[in-house]
Backbone bond lengths (Angstrom), bond angles and torsions (degrees), N, CA, C in turn:
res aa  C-N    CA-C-N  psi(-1)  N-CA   C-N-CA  omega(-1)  CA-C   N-CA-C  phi
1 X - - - 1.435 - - 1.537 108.62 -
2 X 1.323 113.07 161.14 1.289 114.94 -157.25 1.914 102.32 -122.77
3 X 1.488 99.79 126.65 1.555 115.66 -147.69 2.039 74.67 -100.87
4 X 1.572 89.82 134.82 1.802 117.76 174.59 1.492 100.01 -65.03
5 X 1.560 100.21 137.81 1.359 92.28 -177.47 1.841 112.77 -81.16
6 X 1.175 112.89 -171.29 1.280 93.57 -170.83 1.128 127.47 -102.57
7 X 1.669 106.43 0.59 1.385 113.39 168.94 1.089 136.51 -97.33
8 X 1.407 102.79 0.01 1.595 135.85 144.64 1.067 113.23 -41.80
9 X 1.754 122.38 -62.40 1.253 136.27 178.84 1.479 134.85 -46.88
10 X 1.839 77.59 -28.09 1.674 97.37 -160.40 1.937 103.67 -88.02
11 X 1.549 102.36 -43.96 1.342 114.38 -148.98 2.252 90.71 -95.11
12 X 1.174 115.00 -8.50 1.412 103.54 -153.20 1.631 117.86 -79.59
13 X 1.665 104.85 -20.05 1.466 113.24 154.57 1.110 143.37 -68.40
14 X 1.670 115.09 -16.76 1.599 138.44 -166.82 1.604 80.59 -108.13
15 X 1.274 144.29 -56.43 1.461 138.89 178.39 1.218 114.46 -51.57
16 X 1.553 122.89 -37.42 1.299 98.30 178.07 2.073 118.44 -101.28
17 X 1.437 92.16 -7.95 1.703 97.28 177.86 1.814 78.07 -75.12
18 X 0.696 160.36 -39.65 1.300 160.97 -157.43 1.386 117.33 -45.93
19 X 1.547 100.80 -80.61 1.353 141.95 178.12 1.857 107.16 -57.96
20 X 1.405 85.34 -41.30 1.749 90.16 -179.54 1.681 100.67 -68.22
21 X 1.206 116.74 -32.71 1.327 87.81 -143.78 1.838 85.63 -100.31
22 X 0.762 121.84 -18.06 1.854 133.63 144.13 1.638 114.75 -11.93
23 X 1.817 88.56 -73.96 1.895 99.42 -171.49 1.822 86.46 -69.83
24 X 1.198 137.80 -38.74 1.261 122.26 -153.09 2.123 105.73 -72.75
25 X 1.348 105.46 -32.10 1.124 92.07 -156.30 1.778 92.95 -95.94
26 X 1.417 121.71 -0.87 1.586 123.30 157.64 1.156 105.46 -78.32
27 X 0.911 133.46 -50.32 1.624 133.32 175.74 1.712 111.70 -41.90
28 X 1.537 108.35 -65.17 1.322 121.81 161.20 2.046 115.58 -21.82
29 X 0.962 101.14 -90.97 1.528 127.63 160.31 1.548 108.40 -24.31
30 X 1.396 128.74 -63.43 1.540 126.12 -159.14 1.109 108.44 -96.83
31 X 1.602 127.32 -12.41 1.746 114.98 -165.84 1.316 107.37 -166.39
32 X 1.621 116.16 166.22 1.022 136.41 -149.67 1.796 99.18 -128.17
33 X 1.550 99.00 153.36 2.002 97.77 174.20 1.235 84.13 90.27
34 X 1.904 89.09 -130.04 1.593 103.08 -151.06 1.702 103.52 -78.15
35 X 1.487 125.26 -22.84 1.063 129.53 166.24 2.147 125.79 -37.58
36 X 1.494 94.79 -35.43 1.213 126.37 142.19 1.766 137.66 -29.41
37 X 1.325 84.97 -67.18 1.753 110.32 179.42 1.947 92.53 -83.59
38 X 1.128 120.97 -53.24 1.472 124.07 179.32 1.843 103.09 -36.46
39 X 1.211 104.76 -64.44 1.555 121.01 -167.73 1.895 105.94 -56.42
40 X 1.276 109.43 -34.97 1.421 129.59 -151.84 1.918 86.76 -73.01
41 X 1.559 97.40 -61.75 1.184 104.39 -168.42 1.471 117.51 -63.94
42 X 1.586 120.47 -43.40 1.181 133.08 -163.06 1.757 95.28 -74.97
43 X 1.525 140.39 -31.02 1.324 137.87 -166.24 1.505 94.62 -91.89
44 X 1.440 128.66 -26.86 1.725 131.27 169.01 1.507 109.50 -52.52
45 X 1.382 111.56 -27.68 1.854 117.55 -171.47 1.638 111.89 -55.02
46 X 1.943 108.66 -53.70 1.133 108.65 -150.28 2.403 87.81 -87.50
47 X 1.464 92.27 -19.88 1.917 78.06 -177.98 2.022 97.13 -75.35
48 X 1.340 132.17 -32.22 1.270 113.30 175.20 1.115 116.47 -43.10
49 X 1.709 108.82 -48.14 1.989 112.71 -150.60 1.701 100.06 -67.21
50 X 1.691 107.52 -20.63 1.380 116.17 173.88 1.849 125.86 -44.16
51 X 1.794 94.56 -73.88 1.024 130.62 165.97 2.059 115.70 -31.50
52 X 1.693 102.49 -62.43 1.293 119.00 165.61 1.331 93.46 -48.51
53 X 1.502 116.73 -103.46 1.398 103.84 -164.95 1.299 129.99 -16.48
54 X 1.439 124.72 -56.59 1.625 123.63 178.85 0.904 132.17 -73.13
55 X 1.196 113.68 -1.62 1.745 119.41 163.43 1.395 97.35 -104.22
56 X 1.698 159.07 -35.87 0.860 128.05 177.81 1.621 110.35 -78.14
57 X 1.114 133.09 17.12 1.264 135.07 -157.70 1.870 83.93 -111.49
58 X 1.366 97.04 -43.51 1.708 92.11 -165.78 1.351 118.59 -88.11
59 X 1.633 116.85 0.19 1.456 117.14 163.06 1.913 103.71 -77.49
């Protein structure tokens, strides 16, 4: 079996709070409706990974 490399490991949470928060704030910017709900959800990604972190930080 084939072992993840490790910079995979390292970089794959900052890539995707990244990317999320990327499509969210173009989304934001270009459109209206569900473009709206798109932005809403995708800018919620990088305040969760926050939240996660500080509570597993504080157990």
């Amino acid at each position: 079996m084939r072992r993840r490399s490790p910079l995979m490991r390292i970089f794959a949470a900052p890539l995707v709070i990244g990317v999320a928060s990327a499509v969210g704030l173009v989304a934001a910017l270009t459109g209206d409706g569900v473009a709206d709900w798109v932005s809403w959800v995708a800018l919620t990604v990088p305040l969760a990974a926050v939240i996660w972190a500080r509570a597993r930080r504080a157990r």
